[in-house]
PQR file with spaces between the fields and no chain letter, atoms N, CA, C, O and H, PARSE charges and radii, in Angstrom:
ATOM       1  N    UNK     1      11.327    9.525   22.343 -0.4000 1.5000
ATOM       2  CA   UNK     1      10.054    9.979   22.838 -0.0000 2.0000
ATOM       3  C    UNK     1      10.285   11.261   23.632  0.5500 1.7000
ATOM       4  O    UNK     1      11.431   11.525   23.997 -0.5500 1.4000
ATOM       5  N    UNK     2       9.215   12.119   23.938 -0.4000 1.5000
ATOM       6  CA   UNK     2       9.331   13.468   24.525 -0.0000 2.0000
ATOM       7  C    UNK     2       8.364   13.151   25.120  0.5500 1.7000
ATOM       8  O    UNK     2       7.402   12.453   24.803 -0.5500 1.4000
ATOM       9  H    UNK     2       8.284   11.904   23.641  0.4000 1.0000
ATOM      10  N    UNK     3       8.792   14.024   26.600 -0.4000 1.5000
ATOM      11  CA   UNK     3       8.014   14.070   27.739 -0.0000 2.0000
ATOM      12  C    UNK     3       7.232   15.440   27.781  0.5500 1.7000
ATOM      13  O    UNK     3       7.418   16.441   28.473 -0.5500 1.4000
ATOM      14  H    UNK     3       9.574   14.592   26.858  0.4000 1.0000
ATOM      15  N    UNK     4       5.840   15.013   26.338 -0.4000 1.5000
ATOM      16  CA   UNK     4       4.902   16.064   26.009 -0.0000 2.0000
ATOM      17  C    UNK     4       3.725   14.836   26.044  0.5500 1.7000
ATOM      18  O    UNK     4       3.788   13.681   25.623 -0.5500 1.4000
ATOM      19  H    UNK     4       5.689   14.199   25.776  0.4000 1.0000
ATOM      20  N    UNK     5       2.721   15.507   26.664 -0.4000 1.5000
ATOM      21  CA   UNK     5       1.218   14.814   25.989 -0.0000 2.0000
ATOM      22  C    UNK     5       0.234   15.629   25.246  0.5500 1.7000
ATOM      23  O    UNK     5      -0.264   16.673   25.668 -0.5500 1.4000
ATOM      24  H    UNK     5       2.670   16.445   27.006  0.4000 1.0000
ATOM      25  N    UNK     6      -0.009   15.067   24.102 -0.4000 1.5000
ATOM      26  CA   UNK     6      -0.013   13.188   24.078 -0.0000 2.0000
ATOM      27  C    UNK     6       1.358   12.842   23.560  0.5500 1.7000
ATOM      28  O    UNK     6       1.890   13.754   22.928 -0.5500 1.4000
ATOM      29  H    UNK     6       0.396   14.219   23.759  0.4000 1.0000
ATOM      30  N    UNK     7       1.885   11.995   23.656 -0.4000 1.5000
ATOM      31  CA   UNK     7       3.666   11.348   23.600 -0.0000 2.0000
ATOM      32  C    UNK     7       3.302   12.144   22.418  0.5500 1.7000
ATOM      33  O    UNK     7       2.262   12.576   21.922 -0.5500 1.4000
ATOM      34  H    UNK     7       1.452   11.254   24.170  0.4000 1.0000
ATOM      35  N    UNK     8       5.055   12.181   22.058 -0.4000 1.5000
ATOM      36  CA   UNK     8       5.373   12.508   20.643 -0.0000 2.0000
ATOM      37  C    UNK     8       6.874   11.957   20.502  0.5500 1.7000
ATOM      38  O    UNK     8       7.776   12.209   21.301 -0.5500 1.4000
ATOM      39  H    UNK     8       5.900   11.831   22.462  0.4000 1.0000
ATOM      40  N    UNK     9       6.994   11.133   19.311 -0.4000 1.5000
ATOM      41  CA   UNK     9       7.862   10.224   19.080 -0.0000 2.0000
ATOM      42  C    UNK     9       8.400   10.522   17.606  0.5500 1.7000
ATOM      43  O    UNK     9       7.548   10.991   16.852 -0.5500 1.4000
ATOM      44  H    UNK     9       6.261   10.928   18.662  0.4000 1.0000
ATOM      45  N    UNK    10       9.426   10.364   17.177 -0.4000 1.5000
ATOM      46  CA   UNK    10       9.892   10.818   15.791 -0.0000 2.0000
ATOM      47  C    UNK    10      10.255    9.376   15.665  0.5500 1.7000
ATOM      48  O    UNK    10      10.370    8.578   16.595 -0.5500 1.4000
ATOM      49  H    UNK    10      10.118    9.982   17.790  0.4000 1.0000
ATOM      50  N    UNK    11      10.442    9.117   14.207 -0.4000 1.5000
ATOM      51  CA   UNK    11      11.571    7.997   13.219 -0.0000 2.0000
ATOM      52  C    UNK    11      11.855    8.386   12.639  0.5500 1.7000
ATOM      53  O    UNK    11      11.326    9.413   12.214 -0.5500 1.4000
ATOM      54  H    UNK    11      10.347    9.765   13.452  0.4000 1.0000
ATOM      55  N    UNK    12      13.255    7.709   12.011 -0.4000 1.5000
ATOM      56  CA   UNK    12      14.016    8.158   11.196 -0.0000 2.0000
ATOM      57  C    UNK    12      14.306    6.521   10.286  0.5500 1.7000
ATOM      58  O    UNK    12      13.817    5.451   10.649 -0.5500 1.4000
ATOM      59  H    UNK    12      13.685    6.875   12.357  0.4000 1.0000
ATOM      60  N    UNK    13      15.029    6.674    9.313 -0.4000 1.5000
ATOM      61  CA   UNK    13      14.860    5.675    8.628 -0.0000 2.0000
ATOM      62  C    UNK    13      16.707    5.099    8.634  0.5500 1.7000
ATOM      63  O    UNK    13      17.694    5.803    8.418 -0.5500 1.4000
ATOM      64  H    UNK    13      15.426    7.543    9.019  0.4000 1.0000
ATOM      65  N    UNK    14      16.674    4.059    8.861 -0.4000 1.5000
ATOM      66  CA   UNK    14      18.064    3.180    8.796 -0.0000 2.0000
ATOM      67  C    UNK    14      18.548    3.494    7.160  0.5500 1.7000
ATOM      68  O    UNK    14      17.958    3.769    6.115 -0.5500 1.4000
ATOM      69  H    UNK    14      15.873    3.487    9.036  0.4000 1.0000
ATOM      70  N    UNK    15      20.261    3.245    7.668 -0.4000 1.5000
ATOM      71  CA   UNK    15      20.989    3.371    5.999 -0.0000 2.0000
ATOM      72  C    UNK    15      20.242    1.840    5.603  0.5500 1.7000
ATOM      73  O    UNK    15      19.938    1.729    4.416 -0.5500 1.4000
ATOM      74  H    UNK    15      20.740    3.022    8.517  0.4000 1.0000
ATOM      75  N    UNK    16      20.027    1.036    6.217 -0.4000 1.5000
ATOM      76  CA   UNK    16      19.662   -0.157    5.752 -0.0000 2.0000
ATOM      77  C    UNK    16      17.949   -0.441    5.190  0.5500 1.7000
ATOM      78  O    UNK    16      17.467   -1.240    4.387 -0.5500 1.4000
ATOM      79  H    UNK    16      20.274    1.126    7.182  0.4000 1.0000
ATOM      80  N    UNK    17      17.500    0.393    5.855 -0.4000 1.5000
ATOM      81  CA   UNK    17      16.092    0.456    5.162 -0.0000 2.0000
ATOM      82  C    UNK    17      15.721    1.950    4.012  0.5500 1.7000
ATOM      83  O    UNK    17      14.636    2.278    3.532 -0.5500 1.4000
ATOM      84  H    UNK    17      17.892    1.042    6.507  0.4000 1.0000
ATOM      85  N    UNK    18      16.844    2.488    3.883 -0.4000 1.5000
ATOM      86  CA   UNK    18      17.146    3.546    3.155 -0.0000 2.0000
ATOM      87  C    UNK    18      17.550    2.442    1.838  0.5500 1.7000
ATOM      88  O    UNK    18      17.311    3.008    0.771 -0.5500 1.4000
ATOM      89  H    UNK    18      17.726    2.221    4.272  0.4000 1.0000
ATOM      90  N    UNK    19      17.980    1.325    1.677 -0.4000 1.5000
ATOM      91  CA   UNK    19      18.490    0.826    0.532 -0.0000 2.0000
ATOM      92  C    UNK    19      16.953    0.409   -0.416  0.5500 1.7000
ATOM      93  O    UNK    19      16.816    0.042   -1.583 -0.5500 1.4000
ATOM      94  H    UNK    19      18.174    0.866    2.544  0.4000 1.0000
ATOM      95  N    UNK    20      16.185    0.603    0.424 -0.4000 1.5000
ATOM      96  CA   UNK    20      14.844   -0.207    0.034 -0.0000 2.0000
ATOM      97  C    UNK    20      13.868    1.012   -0.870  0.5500 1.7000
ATOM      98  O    UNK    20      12.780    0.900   -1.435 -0.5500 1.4000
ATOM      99  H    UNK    20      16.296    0.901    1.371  0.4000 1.0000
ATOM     100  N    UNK    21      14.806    2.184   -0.709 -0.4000 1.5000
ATOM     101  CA   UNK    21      13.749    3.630   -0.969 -0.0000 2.0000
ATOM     102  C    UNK    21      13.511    3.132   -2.134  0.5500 1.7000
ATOM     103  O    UNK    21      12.347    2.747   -2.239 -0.5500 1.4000
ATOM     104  H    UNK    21      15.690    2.275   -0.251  0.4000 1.0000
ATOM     105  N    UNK    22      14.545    2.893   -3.623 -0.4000 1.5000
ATOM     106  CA   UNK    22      14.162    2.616   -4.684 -0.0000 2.0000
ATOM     107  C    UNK    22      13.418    1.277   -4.589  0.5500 1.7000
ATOM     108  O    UNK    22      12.332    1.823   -4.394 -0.5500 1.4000
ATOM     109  H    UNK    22      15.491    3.205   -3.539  0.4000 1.0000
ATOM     110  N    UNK    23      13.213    0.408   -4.575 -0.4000 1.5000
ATOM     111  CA   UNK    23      12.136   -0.772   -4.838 -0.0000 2.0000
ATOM     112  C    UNK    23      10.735   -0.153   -4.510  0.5500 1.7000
ATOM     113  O    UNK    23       9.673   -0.418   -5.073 -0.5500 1.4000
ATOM     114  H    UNK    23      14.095   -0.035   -4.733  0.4000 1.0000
ATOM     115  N    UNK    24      10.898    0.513   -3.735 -0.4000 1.5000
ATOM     116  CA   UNK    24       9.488    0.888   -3.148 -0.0000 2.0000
ATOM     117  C    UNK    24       8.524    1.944   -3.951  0.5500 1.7000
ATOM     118  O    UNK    24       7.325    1.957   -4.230 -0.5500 1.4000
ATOM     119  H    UNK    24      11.761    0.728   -3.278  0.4000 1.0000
ATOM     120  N    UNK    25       9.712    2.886   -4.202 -0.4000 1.5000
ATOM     121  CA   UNK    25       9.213    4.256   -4.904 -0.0000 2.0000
ATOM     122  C    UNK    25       8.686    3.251   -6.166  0.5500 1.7000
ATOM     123  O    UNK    25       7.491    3.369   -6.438 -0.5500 1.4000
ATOM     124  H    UNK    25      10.685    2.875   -3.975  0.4000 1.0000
ATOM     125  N    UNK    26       9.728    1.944   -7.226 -0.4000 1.5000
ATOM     126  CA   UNK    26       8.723    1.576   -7.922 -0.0000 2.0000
ATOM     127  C    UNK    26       7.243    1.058   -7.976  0.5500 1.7000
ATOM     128  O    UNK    26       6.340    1.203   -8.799 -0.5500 1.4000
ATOM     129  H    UNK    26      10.699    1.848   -7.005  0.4000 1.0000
ATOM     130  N    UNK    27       7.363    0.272   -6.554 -0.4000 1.5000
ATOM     131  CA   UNK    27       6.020    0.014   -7.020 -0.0000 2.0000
ATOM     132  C    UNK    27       4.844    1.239   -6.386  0.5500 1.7000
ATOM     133  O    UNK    27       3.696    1.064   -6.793 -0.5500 1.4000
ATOM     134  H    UNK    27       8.097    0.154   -5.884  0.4000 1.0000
ATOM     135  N    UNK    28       4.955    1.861   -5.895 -0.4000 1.5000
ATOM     136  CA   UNK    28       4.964    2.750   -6.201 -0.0000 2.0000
ATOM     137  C    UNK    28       3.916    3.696   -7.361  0.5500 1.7000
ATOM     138  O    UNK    28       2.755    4.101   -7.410 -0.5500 1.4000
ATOM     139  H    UNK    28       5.888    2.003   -5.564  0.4000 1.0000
ATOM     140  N    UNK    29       4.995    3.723   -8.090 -0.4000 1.5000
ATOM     141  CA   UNK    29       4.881    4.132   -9.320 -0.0000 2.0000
ATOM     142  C    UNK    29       3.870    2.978  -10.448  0.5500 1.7000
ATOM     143  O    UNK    29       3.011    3.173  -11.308 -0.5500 1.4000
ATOM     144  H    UNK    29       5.939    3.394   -8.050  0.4000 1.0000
ATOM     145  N    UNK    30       4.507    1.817   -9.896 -0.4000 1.5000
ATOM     146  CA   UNK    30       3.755    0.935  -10.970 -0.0000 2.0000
ATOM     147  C    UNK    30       2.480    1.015  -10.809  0.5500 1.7000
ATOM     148  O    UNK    30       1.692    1.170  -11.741 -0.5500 1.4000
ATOM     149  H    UNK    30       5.205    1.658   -9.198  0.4000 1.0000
ATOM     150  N    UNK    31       2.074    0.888   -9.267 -0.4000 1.5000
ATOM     151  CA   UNK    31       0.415    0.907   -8.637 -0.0000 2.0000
ATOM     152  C    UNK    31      -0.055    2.139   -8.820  0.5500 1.7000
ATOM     153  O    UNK    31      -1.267    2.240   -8.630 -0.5500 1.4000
ATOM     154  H    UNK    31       2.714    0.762   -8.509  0.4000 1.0000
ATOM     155  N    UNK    32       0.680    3.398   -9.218 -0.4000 1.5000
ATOM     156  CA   UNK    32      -0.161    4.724   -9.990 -0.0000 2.0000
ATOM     157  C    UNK    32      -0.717    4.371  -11.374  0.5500 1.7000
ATOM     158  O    UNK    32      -1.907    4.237  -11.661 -0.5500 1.4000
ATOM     159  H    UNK    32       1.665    3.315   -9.372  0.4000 1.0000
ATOM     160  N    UNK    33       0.485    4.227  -12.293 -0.4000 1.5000
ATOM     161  CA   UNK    33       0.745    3.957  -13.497 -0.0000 2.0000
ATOM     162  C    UNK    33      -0.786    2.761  -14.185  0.5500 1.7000
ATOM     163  O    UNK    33      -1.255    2.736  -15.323 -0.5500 1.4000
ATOM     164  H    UNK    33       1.451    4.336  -12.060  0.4000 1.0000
ATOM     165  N    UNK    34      -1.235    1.830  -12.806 -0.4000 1.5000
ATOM     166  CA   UNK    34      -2.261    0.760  -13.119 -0.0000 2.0000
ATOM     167  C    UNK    34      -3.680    0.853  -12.258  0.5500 1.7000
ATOM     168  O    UNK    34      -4.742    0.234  -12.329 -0.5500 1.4000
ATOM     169  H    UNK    34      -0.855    1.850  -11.882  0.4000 1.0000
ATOM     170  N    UNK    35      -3.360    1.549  -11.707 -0.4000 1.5000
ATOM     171  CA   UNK    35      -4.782    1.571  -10.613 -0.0000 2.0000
ATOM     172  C    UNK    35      -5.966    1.417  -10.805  0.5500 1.7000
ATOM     173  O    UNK    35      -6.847    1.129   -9.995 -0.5500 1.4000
ATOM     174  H    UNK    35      -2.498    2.052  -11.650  0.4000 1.0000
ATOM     175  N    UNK    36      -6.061    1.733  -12.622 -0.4000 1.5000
ATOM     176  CA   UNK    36      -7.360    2.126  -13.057 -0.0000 2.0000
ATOM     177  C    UNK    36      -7.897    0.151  -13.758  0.5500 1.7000
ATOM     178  O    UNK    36      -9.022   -0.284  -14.002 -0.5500 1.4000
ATOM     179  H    UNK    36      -5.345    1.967  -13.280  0.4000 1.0000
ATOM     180  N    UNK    37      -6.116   -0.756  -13.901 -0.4000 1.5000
ATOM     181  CA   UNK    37      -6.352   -1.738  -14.303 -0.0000 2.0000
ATOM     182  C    UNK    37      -6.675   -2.984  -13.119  0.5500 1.7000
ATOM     183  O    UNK    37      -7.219   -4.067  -13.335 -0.5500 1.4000
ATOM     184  H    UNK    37      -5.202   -0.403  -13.703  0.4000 1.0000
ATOM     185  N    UNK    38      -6.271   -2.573  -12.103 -0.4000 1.5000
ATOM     186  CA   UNK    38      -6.233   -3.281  -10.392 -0.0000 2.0000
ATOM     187  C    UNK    38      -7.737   -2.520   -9.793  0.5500 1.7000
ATOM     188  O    UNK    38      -8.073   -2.989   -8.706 -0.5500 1.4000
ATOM     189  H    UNK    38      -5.829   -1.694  -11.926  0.4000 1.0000
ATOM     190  N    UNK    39      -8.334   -1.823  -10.143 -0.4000 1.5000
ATOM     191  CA   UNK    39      -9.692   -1.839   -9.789 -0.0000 2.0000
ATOM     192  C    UNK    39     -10.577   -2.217  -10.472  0.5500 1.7000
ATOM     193  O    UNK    39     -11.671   -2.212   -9.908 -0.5500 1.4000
ATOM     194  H    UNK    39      -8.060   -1.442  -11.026  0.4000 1.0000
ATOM     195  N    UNK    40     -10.555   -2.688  -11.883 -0.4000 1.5000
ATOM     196  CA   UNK    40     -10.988   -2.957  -13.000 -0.0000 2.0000
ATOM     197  C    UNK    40     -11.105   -4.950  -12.250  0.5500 1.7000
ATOM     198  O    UNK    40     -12.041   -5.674  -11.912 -0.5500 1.4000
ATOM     199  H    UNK    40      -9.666   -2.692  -12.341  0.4000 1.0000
ATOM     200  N    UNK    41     -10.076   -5.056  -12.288 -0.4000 1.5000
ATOM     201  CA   UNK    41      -9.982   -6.688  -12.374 -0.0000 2.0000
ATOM     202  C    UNK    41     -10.627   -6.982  -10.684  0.5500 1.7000
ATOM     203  O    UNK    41     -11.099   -8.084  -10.404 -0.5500 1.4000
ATOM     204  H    UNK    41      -9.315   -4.468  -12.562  0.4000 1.0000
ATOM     205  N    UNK    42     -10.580   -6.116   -9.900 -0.4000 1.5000
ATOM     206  CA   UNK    42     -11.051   -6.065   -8.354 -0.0000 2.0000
ATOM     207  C    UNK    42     -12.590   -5.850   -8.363  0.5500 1.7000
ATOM     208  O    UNK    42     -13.289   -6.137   -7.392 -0.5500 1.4000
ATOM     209  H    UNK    42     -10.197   -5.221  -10.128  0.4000 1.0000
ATOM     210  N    UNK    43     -13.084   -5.318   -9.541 -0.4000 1.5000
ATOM     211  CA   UNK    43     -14.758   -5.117  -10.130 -0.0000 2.0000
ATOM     212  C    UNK    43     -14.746   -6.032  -10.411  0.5500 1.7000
ATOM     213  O    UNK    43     -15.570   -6.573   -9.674 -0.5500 1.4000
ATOM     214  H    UNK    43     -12.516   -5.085  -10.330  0.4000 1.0000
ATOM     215  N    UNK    44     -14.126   -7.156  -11.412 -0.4000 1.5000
ATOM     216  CA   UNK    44     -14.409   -8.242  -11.958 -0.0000 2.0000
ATOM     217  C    UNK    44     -14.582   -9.353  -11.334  0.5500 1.7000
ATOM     218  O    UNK    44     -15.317  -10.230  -11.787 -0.5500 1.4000
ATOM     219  H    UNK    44     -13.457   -6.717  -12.010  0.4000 1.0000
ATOM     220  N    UNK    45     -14.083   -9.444  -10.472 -0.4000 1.5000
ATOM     221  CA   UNK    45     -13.627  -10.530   -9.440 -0.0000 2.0000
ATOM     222  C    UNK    45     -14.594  -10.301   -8.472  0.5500 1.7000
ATOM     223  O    UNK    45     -14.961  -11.328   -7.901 -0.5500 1.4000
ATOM     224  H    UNK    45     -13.486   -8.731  -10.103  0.4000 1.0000
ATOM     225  N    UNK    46     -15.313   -8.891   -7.980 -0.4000 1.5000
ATOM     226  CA   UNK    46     -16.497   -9.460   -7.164 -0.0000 2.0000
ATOM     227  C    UNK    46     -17.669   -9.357   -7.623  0.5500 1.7000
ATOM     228  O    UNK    46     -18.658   -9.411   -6.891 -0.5500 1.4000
ATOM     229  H    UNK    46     -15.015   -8.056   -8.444  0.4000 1.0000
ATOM     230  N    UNK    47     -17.743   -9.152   -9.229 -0.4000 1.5000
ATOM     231  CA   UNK    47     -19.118   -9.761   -9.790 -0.0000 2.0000
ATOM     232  C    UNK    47     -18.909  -10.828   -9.960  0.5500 1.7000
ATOM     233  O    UNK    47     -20.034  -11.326   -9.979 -0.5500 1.4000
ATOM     234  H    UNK    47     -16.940   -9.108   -9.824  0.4000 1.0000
ATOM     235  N    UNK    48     -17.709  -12.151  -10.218 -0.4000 1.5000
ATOM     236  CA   UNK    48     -17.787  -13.117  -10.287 -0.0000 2.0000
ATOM     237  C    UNK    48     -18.454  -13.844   -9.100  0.5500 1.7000
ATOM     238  O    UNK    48     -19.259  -14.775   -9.071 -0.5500 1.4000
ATOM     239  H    UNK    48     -16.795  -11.746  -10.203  0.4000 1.0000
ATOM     240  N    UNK    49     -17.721  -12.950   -7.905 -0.4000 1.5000
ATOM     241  CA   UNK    49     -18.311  -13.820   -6.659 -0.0000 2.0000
ATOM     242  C    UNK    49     -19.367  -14.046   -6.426  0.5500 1.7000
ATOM     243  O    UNK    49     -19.863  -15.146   -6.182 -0.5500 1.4000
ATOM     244  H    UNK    49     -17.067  -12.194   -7.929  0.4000 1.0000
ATOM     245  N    UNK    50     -20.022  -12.701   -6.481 -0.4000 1.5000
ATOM     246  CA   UNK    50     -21.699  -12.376   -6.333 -0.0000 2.0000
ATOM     247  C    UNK    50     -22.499  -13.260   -6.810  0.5500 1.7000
ATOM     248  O    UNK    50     -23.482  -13.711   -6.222 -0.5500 1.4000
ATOM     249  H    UNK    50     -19.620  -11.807   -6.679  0.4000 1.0000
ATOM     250  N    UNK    51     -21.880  -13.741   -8.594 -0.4000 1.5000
ATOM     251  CA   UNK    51     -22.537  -14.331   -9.331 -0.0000 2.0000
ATOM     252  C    UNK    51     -22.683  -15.786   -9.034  0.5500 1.7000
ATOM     253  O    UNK    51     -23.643  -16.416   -9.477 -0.5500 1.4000
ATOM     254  H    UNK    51     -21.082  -13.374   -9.072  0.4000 1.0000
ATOM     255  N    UNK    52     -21.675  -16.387   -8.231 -0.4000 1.5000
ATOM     256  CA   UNK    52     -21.408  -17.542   -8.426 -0.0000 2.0000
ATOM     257  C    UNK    52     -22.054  -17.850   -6.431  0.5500 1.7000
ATOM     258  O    UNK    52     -21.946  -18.985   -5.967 -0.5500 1.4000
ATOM     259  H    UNK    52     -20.895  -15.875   -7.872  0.4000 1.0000
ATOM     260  N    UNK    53     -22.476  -17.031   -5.809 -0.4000 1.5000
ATOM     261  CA   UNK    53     -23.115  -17.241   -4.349 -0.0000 2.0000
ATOM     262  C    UNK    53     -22.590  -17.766   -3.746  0.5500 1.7000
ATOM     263  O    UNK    53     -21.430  -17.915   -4.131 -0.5500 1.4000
ATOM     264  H    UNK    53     -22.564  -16.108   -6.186  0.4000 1.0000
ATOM     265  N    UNK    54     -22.993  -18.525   -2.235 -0.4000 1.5000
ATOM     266  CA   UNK    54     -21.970  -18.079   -0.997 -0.0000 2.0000
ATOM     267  C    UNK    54     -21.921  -19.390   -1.658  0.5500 1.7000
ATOM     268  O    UNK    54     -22.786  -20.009   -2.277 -0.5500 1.4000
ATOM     269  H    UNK    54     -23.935  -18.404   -1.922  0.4000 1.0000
ATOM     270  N    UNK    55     -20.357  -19.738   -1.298 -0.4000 1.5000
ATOM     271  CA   UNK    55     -20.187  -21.213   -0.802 -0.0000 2.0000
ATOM     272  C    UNK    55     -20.016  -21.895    0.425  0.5500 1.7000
ATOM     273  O    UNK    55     -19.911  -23.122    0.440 -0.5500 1.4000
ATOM     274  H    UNK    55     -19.655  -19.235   -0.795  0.4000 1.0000
């Protein structure tokens, strides 16, 4: 932390959470690659709800 206001604080990333860069970058990639199919089924799923009223 630095003795500036408003605080200002940096991170940096561990060799150990550095092992995680690739898993992540995939999904990632996968949730680009589908977005158009994960909002599709996220439309579907709350006309079901709508349809089917409160419980």
């Amino acid at each position: 932390m630095y003795p500036v206001v408003p605080p200002k604080v940096e991170y940096g990333l561990t060799a150990l959470g550095a092992t995680l860069r690739a898993a992540v970058q995939s999904l990632v990639r996968w949730t680009q690659e589908h977005q158009g199919e994960v909002a599709a089924a996220l439309a579907e799923c709350d006309r079901n709800s709508l349809s089917q009223g409160p419980s």
